[in-house]
C-alpha positions as CSV (number, residue, x, y, z in Angstrom):
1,X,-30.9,5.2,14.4
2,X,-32.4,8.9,13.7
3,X,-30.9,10.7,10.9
4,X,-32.0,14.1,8.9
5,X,-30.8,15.6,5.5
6,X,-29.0,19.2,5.6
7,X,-30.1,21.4,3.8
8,X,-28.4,21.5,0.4
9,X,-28.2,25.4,1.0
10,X,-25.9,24.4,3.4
11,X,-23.3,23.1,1.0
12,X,-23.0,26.5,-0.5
13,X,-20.8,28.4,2.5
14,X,-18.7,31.3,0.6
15,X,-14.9,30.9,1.8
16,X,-14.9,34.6,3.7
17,X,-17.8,32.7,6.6
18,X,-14.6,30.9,7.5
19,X,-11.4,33.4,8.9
20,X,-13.1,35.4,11.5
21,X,-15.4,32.5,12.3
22,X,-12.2,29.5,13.3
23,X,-10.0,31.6,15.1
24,X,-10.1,28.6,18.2
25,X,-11.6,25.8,16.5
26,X,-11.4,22.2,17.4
27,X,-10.1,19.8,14.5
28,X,-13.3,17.2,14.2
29,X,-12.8,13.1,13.9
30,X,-13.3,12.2,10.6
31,X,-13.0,9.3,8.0
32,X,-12.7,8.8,3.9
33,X,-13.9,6.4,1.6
34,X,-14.6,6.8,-2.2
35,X,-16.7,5.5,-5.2
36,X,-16.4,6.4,-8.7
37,X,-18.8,9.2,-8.1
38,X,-18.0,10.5,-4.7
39,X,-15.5,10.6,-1.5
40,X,-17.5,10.3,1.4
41,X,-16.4,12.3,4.1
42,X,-18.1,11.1,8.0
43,X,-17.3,13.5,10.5
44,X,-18.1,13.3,14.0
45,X,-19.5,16.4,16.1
46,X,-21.0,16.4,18.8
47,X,-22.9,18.5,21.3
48,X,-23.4,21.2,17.7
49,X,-26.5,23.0,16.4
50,X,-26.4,21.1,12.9
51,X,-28.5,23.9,11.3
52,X,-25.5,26.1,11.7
53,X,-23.1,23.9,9.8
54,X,-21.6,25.8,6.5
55,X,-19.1,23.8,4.0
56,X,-17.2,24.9,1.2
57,X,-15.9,23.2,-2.1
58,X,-13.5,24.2,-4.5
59,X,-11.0,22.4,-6.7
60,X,-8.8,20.0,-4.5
61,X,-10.1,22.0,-1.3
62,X,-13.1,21.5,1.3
63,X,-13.6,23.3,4.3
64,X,-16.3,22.6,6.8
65,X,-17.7,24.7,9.6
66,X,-20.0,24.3,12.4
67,X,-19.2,25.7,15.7
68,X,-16.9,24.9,17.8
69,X,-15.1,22.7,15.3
70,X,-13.3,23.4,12.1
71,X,-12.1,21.0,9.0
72,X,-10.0,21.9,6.2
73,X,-8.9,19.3,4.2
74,X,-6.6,19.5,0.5
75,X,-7.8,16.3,-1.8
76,X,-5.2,15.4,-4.3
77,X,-7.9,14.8,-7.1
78,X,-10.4,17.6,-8.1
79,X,-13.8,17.9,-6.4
80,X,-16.7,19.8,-8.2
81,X,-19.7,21.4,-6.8
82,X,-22.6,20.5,-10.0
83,X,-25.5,19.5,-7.4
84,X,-25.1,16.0,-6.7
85,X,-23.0,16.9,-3.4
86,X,-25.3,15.7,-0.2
87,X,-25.2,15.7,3.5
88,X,-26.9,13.7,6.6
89,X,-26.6,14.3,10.1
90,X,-26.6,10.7,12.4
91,X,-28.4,12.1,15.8
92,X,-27.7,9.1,17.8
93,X,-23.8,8.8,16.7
94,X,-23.3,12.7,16.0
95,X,-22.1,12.3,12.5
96,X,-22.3,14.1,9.9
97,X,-21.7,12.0,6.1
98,X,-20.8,14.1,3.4
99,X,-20.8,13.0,-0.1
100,X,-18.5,15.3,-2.5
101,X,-18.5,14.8,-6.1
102,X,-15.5,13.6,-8.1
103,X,-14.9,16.2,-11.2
104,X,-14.2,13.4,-13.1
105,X,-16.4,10.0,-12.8
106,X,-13.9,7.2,-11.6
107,X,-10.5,9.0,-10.5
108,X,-9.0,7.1,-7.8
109,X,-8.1,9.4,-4.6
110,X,-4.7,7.9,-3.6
111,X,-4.1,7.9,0.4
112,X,-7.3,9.0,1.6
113,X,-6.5,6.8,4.9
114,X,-3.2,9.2,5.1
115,X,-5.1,11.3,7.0
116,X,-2.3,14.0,8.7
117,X,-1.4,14.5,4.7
118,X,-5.1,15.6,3.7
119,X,-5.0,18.1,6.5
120,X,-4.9,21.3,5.0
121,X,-1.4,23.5,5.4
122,X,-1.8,27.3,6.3
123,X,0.0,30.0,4.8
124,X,2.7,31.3,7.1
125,X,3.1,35.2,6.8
126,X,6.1,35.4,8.6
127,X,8.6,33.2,6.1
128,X,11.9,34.6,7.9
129,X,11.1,32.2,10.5
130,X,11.6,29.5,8.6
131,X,13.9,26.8,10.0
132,X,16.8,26.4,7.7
133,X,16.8,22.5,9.1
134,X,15.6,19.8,6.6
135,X,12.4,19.9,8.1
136,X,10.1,22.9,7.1
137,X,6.2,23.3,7.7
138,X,5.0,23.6,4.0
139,X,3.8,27.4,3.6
140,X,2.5,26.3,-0.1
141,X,3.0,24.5,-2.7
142,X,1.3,24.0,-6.8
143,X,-0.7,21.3,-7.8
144,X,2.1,20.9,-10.2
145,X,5.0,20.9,-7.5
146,X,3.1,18.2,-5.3
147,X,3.0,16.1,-8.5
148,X,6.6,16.1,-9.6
149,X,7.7,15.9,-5.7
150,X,5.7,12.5,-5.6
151,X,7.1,11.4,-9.0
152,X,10.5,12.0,-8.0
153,X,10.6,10.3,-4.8
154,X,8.4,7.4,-6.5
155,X,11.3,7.0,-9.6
156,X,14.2,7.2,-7.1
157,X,16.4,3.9,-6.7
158,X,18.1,3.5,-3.9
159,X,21.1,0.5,-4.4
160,X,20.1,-0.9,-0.2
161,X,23.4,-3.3,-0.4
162,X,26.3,-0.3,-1.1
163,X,27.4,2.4,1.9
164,X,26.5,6.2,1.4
165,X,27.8,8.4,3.0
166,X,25.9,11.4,5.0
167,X,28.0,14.7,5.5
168,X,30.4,14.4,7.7
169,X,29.6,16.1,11.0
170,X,32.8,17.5,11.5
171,X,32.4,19.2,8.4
172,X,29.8,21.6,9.1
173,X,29.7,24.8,9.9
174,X,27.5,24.3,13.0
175,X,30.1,22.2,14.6
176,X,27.7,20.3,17.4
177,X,26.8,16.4,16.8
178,X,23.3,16.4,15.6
179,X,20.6,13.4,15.7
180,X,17.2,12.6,15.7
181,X,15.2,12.0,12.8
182,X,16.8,13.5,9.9
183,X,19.4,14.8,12.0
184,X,17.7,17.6,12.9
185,X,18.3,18.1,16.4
186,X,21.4,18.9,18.9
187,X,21.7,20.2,22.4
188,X,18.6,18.3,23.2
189,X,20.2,16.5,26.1
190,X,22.6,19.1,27.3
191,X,19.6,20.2,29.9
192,X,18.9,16.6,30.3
193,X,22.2,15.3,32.2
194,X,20.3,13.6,34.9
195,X,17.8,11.6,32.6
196,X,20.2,10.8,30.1
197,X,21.3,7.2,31.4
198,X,17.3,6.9,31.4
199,X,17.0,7.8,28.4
200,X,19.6,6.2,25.8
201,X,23.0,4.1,26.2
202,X,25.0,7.3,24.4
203,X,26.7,8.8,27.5
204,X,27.5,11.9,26.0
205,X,25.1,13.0,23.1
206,X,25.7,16.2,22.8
207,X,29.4,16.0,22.4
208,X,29.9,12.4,20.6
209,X,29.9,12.4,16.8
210,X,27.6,9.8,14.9
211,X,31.1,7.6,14.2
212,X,31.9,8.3,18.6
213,X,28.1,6.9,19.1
214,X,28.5,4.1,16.5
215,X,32.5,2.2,18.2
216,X,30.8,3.0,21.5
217,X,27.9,1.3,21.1
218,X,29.6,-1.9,19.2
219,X,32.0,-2.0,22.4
220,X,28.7,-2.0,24.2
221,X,27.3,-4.6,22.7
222,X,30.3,-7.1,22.9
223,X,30.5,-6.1,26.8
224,X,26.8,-6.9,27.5
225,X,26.8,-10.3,25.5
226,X,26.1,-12.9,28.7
227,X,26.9,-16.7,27.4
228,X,25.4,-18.3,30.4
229,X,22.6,-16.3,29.8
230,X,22.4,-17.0,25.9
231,X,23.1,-20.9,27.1
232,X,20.2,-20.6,29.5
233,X,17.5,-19.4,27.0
234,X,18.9,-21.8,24.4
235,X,17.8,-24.7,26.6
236,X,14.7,-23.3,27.6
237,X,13.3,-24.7,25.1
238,X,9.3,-24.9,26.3
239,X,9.3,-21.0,27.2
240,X,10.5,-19.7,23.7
241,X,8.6,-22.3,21.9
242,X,5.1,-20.7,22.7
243,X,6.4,-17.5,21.5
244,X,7.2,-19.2,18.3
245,X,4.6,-20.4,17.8
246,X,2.4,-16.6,18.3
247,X,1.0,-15.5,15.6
248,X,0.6,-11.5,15.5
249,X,-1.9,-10.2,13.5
250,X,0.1,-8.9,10.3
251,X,0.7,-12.5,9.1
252,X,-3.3,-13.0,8.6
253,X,-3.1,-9.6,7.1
254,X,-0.3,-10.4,4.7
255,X,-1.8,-13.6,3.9
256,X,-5.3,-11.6,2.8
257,X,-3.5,-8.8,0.8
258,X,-1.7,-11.4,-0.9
259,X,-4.8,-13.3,-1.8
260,X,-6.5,-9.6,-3.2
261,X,-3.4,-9.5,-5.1
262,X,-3.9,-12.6,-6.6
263,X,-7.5,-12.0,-7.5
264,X,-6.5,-9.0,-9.4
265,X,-6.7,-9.7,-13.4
266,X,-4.3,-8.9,-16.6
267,X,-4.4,-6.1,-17.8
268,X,-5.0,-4.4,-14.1
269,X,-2.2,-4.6,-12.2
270,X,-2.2,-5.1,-8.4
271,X,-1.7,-1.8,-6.5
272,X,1.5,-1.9,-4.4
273,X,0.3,-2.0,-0.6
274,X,-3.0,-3.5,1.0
275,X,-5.7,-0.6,1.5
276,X,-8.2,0.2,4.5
277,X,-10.5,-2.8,4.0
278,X,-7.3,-5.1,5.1
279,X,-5.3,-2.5,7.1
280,X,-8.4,-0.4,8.8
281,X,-7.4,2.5,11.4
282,X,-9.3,2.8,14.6
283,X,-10.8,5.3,16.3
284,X,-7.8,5.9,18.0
285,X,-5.2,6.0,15.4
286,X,-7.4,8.4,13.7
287,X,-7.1,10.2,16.4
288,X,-3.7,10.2,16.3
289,X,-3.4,11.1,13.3
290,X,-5.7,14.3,13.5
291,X,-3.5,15.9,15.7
292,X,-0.2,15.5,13.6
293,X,1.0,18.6,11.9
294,X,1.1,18.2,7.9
295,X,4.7,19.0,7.3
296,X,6.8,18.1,4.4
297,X,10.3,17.0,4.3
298,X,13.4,18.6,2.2
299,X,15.7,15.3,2.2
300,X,18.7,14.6,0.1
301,X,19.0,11.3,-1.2
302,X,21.3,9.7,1.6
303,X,19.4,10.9,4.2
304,X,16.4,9.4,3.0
305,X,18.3,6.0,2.5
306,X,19.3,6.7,5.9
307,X,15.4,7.4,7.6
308,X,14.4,4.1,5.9
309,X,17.0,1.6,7.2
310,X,16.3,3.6,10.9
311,X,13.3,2.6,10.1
312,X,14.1,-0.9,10.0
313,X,15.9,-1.1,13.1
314,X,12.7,0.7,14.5
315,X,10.3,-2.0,13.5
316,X,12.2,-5.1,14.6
317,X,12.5,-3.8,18.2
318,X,9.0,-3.2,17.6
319,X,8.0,-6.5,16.4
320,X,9.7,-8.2,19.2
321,X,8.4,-6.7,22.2
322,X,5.0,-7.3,20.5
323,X,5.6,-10.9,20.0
324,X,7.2,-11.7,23.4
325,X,4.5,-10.0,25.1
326,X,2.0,-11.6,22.8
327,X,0.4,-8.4,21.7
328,X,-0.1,-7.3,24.9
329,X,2.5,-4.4,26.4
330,X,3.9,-3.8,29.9
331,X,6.0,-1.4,32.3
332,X,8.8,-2.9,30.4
333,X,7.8,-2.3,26.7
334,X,8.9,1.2,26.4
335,X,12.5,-0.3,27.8
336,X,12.3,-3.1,25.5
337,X,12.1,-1.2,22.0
338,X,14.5,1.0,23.0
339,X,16.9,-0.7,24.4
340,X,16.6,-3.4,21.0
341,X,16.7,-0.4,18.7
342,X,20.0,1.2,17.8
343,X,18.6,4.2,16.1
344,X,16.5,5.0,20.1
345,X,19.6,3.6,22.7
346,X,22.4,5.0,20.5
347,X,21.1,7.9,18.1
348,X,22.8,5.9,15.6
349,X,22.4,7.0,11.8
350,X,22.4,4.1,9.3
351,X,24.9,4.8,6.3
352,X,25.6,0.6,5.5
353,X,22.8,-1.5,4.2
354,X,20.2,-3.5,4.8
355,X,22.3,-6.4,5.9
356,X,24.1,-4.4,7.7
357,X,20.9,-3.1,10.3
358,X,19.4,-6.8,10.3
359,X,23.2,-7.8,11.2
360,X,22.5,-5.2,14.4
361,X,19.2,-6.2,15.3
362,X,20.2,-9.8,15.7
363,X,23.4,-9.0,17.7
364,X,21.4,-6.4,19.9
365,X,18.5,-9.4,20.4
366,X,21.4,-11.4,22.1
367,X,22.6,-9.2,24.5
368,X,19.7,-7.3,25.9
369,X,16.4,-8.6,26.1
370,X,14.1,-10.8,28.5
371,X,14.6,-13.7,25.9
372,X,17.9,-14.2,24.0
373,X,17.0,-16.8,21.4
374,X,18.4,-17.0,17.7
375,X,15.8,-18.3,16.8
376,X,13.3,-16.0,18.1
377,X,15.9,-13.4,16.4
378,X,15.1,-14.7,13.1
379,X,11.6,-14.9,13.8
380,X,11.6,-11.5,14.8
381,X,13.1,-11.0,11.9
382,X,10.7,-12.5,9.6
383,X,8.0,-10.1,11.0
384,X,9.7,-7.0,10.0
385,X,9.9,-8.2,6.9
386,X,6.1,-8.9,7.0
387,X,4.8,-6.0,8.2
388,X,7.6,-4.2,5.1
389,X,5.0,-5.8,2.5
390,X,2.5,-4.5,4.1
391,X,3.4,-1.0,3.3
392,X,2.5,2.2,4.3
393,X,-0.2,1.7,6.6
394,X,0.9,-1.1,8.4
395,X,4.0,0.8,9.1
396,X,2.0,3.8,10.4
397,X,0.1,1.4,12.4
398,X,3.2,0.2,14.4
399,X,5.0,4.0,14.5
400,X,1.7,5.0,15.9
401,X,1.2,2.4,18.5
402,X,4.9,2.9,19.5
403,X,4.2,6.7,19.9
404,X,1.2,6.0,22.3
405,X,3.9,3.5,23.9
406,X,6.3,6.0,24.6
407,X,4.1,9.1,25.2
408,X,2.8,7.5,28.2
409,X,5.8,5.9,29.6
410,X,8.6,8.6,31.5
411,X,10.8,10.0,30.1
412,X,11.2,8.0,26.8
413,X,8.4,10.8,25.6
414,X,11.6,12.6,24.8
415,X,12.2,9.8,21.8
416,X,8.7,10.7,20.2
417,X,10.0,14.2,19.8
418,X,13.0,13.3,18.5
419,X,12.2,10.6,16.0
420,X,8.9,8.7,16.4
421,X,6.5,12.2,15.9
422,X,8.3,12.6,12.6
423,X,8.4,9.0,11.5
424,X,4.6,8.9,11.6
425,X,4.4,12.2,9.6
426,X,7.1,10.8,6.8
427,X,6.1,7.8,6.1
428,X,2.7,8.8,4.9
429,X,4.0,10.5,2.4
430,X,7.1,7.6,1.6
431,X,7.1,5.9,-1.7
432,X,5.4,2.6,-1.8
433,X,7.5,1.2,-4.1
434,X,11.0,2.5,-2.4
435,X,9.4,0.7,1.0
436,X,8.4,-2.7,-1.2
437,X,12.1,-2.5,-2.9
438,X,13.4,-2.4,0.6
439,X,11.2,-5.3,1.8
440,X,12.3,-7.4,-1.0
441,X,16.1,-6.7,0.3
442,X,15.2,-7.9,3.3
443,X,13.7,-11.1,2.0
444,X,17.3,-11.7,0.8
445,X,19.1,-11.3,4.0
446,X,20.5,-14.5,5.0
447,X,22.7,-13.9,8.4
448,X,24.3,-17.3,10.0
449,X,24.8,-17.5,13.7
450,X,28.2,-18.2,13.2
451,X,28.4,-14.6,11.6
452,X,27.3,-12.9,14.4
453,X,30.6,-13.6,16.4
454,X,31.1,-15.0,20.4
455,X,31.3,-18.6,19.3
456,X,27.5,-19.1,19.2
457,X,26.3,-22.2,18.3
């Protein structure tokens, strides 16, 4: 493998090489890692003229330049510039490894596999056209304000077993129903009428309320139910075994992070979620997440309470279709998750609790799909509460697959813009601890099938 040193000069590039220079640049792959001394920053660019490649370091910020691509990245730790810095250039794999020096010896860089977050924001000079939705494009923000936004949402409790209530739609000013992630969006379907039933369940979006959406789609659910279907799959006892018995990947992964966590000794304490040496991105999630936009989030505390238990419903349709297919996906995947999913059939908006969207999930697992097993339900179950304790990245590593799911399957691309897209921007920036209190509720759900209703047995 050939490699060469660039030049240290190199390291030097004064901020003002970089406006007139990026005006139609392409965002490079890259990857983190850390020591105590240095985050090491591998970028990959190929086809460049390596001698032309300019980077620049200051404070929390590192830019990097060699035509035609163009990095900027915002650290959440201080970098310095005192001579240690280095760079080599891979010829055979096109990569360039940068090593930039802490300021301080040992500081950990938190979510340096959060990749979309790291991506620096640029100033907008027009702020009138701001949206005045709860979702913004950050046009700047302190050190300071960063900080006490991520202490905030860190300290905040939610109580997952009592109902909140969002604003009442009927109550606003703007009197269309909204939905989507965060309920940002209306009208979105109003020049969709032919795709709809294609689409979601809700026959009318644009003109049902989220209480409308929520007694239809219950009335739904209790038309759909089939008992000789239910019977049928009950009995089948050989076909749902082997799907039982499956074993996706998160339960190996659970069962290393908890083994790291044991390993770690008083007075340490273990860190809340599983980092990249369990939970590693590929080459194409990176990808992925290159291409997000950095945007931040002005949520109230219902609402967030609300985006997490969507997210719940989310991941068990999720974890189903990827254990009855085995890991493997088909033309019927993209129909699968939605159709299981509330939140992407019915636009519903999750004000209950926890029991309350597991309680959904299990009815909705009985009406719908290929296989309509409670015991498969539970199972399915169990791995959403798995992949919850894995955290963040695990989470981002199912929103993301589901994205490339429904990006390439017509027309439920529409859903990524609605509420995937945003999901796999939030959640890098969620709490860890607000996700692990949540997967510690679900540990405690305990649902009977007698609960469920239709005379199961």
């Amino acid at each position: 493998c050939t490699s060469m040193d660039v030049p240290t000069s190199l390291l030097a590039g004064e901020e003002y090489h970089f406006s007139a220079q990026t005006a139609v640049m392409l965002t490079p792959s890259f990857d983190l890692k850390q020591d105590d001394e240095f985050v090491i920053l591998s970028i990959r660019v190929p086809y460049v003229k390596i001698s032309e490649a300019e980077f620049y370091i200051h404070g929390k910020d590192f830019k990097f330049y060699c035509k035609p691509y163009f990095l900027r990245l915002h650290f959440p730790e201080e970098l310095v510039e005192d001579g240690r810095e280095k760079a080599s250039y891979d010829v055979d794999s096109a990569v360039i490894v940068v090593h930039l020096s802490k300021c301080k010896r040992g500081t950990h860089f938190e979510n340096l596999g959060m990749l979309t977050t790291l991506l620096s924001k640029k100033p907008s000079k027009d702020l009138s056209k701001l949206s005045s939705r709860p979702l913004i494009e950050t046009v700047g923000e302190s050190a300071e304000g960063a900080t006490a936004t991520t202490a905030t949402d860190e300290n905040e409790e939610f109580d997952w077993q009592v109902d909140q209530k969002l604003p009442d739609e009927e109550n606003k000013l703007v009197g269309a129903p909204t939905y989507g992630f965060a309920c940002q969006h209306t009208g979105v379907f109003s020049k969709l009428q032919e795709e709809i039933p294609s689409i979601v369940d809700c026959p009318d979006p644009d003109h049902m309320t989220s209480h409308e959406r929520r007694v239809a789609r219950v009335a739904h659910e209790e038309a759909s139910f089939d008992p000789e279907y239910y019977l049928a799959d009950l009995m089948d006892n050989d076909c749902i075994e082997s799907l039982l018995k499956f074993r996706p990947p998160w339960k190996e992964e659970l069962e290393r992070w908890k083994k790291q966590q044991s390993e770690v000794s008083p007075p340490c304490k273990p860190p809340l979620e599983p980092n990249q040496s369990i939970l590693p991105f590929s080459a194409e999630e990176k990808e992925q997440l290159k291409d997000l936009p950095n945007k931040d989030y002005l949520l109230d505390k219902a609402m967030k309470r609300a985006l997490y238990l969507g997210l719940v419903d989310i991941i068990f349709a999720y974890a189903y279709n990827y254990r009855t297919n085995m890991g493997e996906s088909n033309v019927e995947s993209a129909w699968t998750v939605c159709k299981m999913s509330s939140t992407l059939s019915w636009l519903e908006v999750f004000r209950g609790s926890v029991h309350e969207v597991a309680y959904c999930s299990l009815r909705r697992t009985l009406c719908y799909p290929l296989y309509r097993h409670w015991q498969l339900a539970l199972t399915t179950l169990q791995d959403t509460r798995d992949i919850f304790h894995l955290g963040r990245r695990k989470l981002l590593q199912c929103l993301l697959s589901l994205h490339r799911l429904l990006g390439s399957t017509e027309p439920y691309y529409i859903l990524n813009n609605l509420y995937i897209t945003d999901y796999c921007i939030w959640i890098q920036k969620a709490s860890s601890k607000q996700i692990q209190d949540l997967a510690s509720e679900l540990d405690e759900v305990k649902i009977a099938v007698s609960a469920i209703g239709w005379d199961l047995v």
